[in-house]
CHARMM-style PDB file with segment names, atoms N, HN, CA, C and O in Angstrom:
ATOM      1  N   UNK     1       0.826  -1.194   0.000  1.00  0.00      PROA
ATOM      2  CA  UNK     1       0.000   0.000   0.000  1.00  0.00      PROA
ATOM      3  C   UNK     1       0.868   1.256   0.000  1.00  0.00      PROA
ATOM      4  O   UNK     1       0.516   2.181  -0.731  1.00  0.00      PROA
ATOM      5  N   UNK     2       2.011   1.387   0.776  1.00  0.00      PROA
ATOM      6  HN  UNK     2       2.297   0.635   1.370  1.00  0.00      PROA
ATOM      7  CA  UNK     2       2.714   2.594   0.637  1.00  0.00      PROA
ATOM      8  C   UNK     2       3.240   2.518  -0.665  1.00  0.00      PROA
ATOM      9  O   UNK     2       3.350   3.521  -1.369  1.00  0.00      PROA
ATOM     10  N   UNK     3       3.602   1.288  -1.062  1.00  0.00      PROA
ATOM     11  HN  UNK     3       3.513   0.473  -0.490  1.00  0.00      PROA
ATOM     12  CA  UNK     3       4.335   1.638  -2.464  1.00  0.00      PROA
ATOM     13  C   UNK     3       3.535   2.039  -3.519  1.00  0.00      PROA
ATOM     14  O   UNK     3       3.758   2.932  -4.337  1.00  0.00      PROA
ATOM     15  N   UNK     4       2.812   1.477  -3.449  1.00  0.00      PROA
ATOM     16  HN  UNK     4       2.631   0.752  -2.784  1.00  0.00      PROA
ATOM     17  CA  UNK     4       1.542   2.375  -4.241  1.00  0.00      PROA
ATOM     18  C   UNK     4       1.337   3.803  -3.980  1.00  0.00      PROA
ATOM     19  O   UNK     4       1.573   4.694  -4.796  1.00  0.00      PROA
ATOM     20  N   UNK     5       0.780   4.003  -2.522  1.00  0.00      PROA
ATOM     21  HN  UNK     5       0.588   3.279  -1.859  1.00  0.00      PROA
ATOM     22  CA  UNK     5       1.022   5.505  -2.423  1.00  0.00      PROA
ATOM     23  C   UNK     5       2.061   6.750  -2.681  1.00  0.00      PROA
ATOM     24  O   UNK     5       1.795   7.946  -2.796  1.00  0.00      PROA
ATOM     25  N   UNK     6       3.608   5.936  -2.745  1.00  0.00      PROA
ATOM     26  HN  UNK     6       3.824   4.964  -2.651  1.00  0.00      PROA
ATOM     27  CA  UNK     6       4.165   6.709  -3.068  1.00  0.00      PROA
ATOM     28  C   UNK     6       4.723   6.738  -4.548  1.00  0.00      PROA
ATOM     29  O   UNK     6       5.473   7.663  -4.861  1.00  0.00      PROA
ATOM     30  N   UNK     7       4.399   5.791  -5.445  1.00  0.00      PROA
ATOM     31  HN  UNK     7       3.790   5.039  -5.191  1.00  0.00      PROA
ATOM     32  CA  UNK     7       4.011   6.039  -6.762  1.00  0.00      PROA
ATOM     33  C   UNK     7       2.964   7.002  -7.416  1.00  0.00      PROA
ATOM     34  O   UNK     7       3.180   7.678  -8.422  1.00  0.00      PROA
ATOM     35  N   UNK     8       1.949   6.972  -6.792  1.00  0.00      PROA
ATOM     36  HN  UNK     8       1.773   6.423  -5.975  1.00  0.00      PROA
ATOM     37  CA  UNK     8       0.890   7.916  -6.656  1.00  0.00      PROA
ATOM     38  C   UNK     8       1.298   9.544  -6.736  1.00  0.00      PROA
ATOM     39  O   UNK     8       1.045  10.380  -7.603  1.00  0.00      PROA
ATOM     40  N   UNK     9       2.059   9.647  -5.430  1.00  0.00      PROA
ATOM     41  HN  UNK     9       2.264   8.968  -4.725  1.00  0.00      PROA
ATOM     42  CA  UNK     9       2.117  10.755  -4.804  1.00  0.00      PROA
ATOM     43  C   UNK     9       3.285  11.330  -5.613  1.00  0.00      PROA
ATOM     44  O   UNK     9       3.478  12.542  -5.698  1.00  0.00      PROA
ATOM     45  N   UNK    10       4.296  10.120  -6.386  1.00  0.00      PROA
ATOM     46  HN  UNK    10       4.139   9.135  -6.317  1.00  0.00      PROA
ATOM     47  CA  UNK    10       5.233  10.817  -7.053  1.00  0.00      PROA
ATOM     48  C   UNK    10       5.191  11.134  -8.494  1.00  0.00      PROA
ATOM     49  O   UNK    10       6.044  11.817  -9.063  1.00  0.00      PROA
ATOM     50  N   UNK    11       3.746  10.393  -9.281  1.00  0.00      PROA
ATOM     51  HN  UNK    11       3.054   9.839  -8.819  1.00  0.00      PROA
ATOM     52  CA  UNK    11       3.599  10.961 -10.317  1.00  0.00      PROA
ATOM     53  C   UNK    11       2.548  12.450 -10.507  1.00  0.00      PROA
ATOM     54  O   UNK    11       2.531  13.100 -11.552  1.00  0.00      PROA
ATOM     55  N   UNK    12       1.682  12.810  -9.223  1.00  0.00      PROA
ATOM     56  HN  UNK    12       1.696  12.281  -8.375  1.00  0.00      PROA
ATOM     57  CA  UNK    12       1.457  13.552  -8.854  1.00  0.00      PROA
ATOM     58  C   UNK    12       1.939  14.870  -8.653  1.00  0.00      PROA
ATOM     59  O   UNK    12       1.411  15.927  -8.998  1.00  0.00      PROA
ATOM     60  N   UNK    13       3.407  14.607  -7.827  1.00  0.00      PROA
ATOM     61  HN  UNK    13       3.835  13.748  -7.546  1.00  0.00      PROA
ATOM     62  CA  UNK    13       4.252  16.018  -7.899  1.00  0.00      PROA
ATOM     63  C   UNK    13       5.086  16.290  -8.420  1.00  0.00      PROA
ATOM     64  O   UNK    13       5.759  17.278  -8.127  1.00  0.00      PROA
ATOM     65  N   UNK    14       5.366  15.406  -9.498  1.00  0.00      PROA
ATOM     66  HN  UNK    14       4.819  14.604  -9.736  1.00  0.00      PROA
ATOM     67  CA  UNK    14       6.541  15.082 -10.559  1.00  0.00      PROA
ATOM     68  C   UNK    14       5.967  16.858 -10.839  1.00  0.00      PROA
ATOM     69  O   UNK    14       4.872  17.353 -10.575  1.00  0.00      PROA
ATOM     70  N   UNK    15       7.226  17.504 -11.479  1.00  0.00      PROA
ATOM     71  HN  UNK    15       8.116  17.101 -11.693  1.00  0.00      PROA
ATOM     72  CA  UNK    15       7.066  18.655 -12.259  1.00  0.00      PROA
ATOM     73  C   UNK    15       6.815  18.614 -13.688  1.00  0.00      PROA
ATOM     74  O   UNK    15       7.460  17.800 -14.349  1.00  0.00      PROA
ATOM     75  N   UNK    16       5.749  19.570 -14.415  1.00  0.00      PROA
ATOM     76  HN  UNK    16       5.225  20.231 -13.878  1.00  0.00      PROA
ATOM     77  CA  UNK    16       5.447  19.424 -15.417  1.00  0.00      PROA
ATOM     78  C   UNK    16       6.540  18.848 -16.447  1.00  0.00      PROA
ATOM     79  O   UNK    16       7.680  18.933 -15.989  1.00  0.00      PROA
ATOM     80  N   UNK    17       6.468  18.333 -17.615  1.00  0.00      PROA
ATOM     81  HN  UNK    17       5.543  18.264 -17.987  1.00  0.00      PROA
ATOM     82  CA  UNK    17       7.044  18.272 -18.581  1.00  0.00      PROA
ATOM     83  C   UNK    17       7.738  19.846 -19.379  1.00  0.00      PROA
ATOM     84  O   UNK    17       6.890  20.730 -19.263  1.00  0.00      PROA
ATOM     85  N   UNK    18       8.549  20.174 -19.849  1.00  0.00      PROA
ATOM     86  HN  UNK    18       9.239  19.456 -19.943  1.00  0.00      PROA
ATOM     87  CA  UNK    18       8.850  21.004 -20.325  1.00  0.00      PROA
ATOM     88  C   UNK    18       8.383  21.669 -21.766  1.00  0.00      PROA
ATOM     89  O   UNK    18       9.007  21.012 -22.599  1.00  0.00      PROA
ATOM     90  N   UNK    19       7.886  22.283 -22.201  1.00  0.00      PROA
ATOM     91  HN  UNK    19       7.379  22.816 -21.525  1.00  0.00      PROA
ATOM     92  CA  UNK    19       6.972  22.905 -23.126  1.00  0.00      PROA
ATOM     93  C   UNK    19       8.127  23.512 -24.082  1.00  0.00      PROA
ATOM     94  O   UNK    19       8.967  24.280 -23.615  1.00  0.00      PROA
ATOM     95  N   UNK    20       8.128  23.089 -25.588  1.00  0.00      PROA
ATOM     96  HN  UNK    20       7.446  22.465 -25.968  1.00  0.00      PROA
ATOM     97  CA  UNK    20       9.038  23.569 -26.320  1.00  0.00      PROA
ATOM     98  C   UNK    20       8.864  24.883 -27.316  1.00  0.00      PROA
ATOM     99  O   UNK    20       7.975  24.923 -28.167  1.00  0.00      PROA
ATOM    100  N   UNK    21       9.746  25.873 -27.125  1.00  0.00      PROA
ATOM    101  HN  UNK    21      10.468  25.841 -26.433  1.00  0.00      PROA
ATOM    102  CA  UNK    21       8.862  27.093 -27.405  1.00  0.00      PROA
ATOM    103  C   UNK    21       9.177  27.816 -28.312  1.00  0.00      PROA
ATOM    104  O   UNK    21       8.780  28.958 -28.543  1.00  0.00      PROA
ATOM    105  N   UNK    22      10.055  27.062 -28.984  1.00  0.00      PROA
ATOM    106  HN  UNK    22      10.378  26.135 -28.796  1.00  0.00      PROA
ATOM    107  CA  UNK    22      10.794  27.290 -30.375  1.00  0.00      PROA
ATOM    108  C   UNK    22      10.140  27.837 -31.117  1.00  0.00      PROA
ATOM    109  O   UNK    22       9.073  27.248 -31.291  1.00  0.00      PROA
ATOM    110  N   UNK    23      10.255  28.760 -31.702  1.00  0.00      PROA
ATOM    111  HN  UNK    23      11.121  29.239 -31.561  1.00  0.00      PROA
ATOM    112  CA  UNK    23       9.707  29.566 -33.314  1.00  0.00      PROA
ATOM    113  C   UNK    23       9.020  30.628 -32.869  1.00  0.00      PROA
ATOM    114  O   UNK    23       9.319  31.323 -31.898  1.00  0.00      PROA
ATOM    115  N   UNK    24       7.844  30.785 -33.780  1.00  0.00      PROA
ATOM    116  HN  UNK    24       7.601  30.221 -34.569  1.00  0.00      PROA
ATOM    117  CA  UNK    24       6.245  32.106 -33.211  1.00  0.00      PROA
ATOM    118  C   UNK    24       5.471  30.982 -32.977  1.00  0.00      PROA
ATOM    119  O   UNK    24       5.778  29.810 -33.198  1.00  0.00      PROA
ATOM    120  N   UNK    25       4.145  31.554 -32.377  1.00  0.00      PROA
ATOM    121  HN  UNK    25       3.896  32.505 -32.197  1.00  0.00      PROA
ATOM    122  CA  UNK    25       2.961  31.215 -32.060  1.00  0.00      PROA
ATOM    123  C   UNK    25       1.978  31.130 -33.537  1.00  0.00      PROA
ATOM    124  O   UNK    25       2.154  31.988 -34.402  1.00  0.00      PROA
ATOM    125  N   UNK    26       1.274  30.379 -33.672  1.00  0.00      PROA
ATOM    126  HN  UNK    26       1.131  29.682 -32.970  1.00  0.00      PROA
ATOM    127  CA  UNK    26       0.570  30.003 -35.134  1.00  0.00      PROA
ATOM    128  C   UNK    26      -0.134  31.490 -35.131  1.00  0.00      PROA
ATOM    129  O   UNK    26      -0.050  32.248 -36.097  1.00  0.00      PROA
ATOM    130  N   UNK    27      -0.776  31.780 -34.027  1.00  0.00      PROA
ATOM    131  HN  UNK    27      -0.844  31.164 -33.242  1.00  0.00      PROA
ATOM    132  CA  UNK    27      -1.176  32.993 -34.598  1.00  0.00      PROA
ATOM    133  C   UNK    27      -0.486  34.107 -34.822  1.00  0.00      PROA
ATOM    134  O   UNK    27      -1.051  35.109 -35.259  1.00  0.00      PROA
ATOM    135  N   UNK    28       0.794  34.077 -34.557  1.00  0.00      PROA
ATOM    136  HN  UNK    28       1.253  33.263 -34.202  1.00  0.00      PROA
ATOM    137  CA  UNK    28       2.152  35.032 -35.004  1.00  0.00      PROA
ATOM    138  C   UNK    28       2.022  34.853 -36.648  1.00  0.00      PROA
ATOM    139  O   UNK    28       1.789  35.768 -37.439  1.00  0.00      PROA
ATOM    140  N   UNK    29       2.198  33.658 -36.926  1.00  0.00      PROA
ATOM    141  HN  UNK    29       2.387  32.915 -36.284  1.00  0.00      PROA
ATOM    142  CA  UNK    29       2.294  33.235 -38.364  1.00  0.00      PROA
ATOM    143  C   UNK    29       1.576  33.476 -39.341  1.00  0.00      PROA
ATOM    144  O   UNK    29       1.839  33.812 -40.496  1.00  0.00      PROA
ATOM    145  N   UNK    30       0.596  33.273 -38.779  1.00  0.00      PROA
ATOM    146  HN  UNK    30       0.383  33.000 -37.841  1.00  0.00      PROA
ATOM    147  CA  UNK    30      -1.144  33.690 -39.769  1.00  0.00      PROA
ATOM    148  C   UNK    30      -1.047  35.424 -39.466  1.00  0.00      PROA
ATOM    149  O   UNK    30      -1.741  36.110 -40.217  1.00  0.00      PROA
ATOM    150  N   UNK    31      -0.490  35.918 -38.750  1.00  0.00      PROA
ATOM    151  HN  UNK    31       0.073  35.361 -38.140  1.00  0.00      PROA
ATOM    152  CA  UNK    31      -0.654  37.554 -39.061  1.00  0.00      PROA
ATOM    153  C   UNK    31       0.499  37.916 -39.951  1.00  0.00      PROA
ATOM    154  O   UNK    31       0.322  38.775 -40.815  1.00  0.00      PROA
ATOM    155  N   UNK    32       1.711  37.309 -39.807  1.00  0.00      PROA
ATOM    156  HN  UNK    32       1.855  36.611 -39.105  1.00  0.00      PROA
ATOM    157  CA  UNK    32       2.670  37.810 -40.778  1.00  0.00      PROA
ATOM    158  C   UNK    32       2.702  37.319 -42.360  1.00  0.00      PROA
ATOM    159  O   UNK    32       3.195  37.885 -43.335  1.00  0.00      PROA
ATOM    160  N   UNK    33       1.857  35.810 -42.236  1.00  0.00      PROA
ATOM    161  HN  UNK    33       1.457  35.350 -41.443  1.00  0.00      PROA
ATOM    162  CA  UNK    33       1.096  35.462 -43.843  1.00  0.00      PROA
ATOM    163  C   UNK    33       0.195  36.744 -44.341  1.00  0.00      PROA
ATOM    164  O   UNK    33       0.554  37.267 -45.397  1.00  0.00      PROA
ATOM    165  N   UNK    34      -1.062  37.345 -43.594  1.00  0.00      PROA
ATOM    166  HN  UNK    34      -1.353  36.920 -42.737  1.00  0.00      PROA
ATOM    167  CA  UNK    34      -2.099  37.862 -44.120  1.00  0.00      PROA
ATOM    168  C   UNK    34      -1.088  39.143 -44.114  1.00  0.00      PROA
ATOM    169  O   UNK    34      -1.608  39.836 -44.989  1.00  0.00      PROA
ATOM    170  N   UNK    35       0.140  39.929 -43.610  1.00  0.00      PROA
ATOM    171  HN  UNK    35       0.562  39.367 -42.899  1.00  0.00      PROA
ATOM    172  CA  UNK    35       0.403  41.198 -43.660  1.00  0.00      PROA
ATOM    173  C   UNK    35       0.882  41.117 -45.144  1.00  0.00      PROA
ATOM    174  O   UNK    35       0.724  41.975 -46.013  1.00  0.00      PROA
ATOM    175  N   UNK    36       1.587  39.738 -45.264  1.00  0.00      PROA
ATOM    176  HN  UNK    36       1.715  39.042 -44.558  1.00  0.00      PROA
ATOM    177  CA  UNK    36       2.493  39.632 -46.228  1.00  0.00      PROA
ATOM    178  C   UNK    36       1.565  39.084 -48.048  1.00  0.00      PROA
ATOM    179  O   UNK    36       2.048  39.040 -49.179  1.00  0.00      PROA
ATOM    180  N   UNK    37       0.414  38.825 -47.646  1.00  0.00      PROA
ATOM    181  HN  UNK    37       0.021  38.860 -46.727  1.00  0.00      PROA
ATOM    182  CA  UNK    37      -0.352  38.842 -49.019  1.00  0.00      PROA
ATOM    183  C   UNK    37      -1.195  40.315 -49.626  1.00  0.00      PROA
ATOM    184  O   UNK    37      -1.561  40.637 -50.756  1.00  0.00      PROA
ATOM    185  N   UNK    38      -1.295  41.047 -48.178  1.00  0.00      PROA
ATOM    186  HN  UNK    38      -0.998  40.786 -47.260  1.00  0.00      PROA
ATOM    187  CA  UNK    38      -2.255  42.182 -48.136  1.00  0.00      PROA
ATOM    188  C   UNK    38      -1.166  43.303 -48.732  1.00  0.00      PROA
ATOM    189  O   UNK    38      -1.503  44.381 -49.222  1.00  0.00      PROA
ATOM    190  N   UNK    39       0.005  42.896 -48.611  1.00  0.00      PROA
ATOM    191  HN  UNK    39       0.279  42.021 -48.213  1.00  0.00      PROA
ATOM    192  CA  UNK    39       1.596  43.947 -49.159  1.00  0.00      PROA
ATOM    193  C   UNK    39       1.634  43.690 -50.567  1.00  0.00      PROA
ATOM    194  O   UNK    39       1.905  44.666 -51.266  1.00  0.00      PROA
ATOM    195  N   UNK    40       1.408  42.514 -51.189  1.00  0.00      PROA
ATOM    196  HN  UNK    40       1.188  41.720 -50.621  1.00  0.00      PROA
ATOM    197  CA  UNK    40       1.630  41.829 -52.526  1.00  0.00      PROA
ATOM    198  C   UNK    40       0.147  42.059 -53.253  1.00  0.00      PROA
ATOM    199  O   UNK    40       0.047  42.017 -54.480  1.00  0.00      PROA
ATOM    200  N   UNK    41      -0.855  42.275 -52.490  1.00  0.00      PROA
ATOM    201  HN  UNK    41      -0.774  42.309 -51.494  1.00  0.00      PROA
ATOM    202  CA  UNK    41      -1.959  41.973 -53.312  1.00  0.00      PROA
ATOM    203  C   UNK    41      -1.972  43.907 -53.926  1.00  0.00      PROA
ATOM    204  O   UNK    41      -2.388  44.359 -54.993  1.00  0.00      PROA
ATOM    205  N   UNK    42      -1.266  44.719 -52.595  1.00  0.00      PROA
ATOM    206  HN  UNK    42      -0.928  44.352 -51.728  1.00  0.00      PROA
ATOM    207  CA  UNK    42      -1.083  46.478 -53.250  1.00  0.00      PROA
ATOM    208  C   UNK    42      -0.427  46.553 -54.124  1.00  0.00      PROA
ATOM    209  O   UNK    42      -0.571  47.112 -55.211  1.00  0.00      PROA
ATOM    210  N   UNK    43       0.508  45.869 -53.615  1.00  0.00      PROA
ATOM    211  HN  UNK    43       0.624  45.415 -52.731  1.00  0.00      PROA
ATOM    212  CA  UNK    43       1.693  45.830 -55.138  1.00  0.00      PROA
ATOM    213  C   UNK    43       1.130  45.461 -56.223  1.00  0.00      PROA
ATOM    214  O   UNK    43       1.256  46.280 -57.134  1.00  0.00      PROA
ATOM    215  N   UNK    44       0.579  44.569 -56.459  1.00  0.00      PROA
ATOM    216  HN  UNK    44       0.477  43.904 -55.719  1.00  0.00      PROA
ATOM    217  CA  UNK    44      -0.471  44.049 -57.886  1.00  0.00      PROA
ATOM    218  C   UNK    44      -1.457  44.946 -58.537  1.00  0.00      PROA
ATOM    219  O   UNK    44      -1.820  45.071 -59.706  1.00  0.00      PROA
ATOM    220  N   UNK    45      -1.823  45.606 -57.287  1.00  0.00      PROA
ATOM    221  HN  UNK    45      -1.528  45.505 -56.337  1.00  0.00      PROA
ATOM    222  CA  UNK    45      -3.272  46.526 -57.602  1.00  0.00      PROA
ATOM    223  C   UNK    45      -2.505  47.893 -58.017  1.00  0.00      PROA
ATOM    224  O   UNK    45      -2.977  48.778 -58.730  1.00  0.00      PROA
ATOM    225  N   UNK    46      -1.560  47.881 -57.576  1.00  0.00      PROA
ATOM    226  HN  UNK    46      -1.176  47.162 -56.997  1.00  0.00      PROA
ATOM    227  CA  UNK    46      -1.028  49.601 -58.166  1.00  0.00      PROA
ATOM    228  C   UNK    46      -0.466  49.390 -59.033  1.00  0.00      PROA
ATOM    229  O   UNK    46      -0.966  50.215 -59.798  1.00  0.00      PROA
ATOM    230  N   UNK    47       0.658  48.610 -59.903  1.00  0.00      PROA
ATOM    231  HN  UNK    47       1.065  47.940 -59.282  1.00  0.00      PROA
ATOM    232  CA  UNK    47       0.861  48.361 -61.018  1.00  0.00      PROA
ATOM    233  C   UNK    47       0.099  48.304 -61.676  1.00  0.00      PROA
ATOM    234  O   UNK    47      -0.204  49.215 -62.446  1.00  0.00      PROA
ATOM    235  N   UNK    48      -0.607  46.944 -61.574  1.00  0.00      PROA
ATOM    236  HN  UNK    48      -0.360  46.204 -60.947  1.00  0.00      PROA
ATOM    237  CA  UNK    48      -2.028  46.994 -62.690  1.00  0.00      PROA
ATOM    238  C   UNK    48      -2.896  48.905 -62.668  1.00  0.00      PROA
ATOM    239  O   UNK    48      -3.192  49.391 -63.760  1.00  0.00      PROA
ATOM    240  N   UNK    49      -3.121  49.554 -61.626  1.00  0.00      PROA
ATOM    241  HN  UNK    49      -2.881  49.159 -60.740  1.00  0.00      PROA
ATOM    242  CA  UNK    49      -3.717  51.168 -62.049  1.00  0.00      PROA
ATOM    243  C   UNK    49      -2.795  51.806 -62.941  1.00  0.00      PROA
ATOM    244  O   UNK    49      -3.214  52.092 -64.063  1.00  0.00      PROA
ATOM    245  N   UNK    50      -1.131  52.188 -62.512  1.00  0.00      PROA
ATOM    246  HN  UNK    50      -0.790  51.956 -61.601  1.00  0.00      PROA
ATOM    247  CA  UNK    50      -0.346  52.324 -63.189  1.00  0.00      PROA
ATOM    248  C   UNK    50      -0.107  52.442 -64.827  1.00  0.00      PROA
ATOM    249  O   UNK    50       0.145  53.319 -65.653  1.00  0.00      PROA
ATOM    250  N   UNK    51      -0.361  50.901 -64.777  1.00  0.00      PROA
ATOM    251  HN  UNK    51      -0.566  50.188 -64.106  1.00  0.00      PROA
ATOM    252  CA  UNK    51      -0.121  50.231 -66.641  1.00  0.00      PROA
ATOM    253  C   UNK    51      -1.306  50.769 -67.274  1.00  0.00      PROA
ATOM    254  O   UNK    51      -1.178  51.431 -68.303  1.00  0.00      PROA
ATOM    255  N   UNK    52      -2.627  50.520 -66.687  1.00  0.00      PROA
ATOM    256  HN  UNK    52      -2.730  49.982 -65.851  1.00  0.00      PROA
ATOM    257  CA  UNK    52      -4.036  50.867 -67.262  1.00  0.00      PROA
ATOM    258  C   UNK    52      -4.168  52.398 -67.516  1.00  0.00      PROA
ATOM    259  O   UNK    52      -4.478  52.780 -68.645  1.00  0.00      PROA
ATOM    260  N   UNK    53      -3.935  53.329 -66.468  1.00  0.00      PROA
ATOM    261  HN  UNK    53      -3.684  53.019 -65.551  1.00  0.00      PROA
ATOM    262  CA  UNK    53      -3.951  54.804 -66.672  1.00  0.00      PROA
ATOM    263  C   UNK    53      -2.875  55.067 -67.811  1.00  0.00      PROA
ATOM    264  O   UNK    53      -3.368  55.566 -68.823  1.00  0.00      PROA
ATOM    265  N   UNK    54      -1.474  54.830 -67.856  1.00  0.00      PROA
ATOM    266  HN  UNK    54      -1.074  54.425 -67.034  1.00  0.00      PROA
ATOM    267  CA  UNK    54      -0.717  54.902 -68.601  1.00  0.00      PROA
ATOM    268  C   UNK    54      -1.114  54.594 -70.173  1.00  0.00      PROA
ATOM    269  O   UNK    54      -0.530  54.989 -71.182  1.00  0.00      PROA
ATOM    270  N   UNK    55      -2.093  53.902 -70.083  1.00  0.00      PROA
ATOM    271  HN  UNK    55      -2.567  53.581 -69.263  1.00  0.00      PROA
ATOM    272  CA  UNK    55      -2.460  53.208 -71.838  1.00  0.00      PROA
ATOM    273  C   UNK    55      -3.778  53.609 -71.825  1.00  0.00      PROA
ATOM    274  O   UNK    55      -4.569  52.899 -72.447  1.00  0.00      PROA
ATOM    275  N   UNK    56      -4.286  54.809 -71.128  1.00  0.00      PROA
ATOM    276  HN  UNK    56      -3.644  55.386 -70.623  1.00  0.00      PROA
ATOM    277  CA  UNK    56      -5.377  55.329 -71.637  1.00  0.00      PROA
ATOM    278  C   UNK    56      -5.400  56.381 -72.338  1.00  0.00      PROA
ATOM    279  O   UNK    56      -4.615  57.277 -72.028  1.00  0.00      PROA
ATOM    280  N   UNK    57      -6.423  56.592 -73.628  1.00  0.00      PROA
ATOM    281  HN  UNK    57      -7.060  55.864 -73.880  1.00  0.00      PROA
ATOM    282  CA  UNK    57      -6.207  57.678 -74.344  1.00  0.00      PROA
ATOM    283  C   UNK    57      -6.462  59.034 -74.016  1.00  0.00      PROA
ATOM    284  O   UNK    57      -7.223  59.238 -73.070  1.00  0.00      PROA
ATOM    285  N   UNK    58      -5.925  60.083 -74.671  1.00  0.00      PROA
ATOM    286  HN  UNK    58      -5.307  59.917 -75.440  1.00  0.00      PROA
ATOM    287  CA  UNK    58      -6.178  61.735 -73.914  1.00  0.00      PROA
ATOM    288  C   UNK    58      -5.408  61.760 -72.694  1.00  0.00      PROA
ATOM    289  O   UNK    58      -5.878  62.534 -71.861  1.00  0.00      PROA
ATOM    290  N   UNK    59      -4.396  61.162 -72.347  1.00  0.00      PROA
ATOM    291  HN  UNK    59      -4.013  60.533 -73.024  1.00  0.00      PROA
ATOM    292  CA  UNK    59      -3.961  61.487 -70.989  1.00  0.00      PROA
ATOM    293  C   UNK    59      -2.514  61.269 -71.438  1.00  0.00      PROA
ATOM    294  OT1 UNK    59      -1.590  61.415 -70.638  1.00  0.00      PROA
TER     295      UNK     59
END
């Protein structure tokens, strides 16, 4: 019975496991994806105004 109890008692106060914390947080990631498509999708959209105004007539 004690040995039991103190199996018990020692997986009980065992200290957590250690948590590995390497890199960003996913939601770090998903904000620097969406900053980084929302940067590329301006870049696309102002060229494309750019080229279009540029090849319009009277101007």
């Amino acid at each position: 019975m004690q040995k039991m109890l103190a199996v018990v008692l020692g997986l009980w106060l065992q200290p957590p496991p250690e948590r590995d914390e390497r890199g960003l947080s996913q939601s770090t990631e998903n904000a620097i994806l969406l900053a980084g498509a929302i940067a590329v999708a301006t870049i696309v959209v102002t060229a494309v105004t750019v080229y279009v105004r540029s090849k319009m007539p009277g101007q």
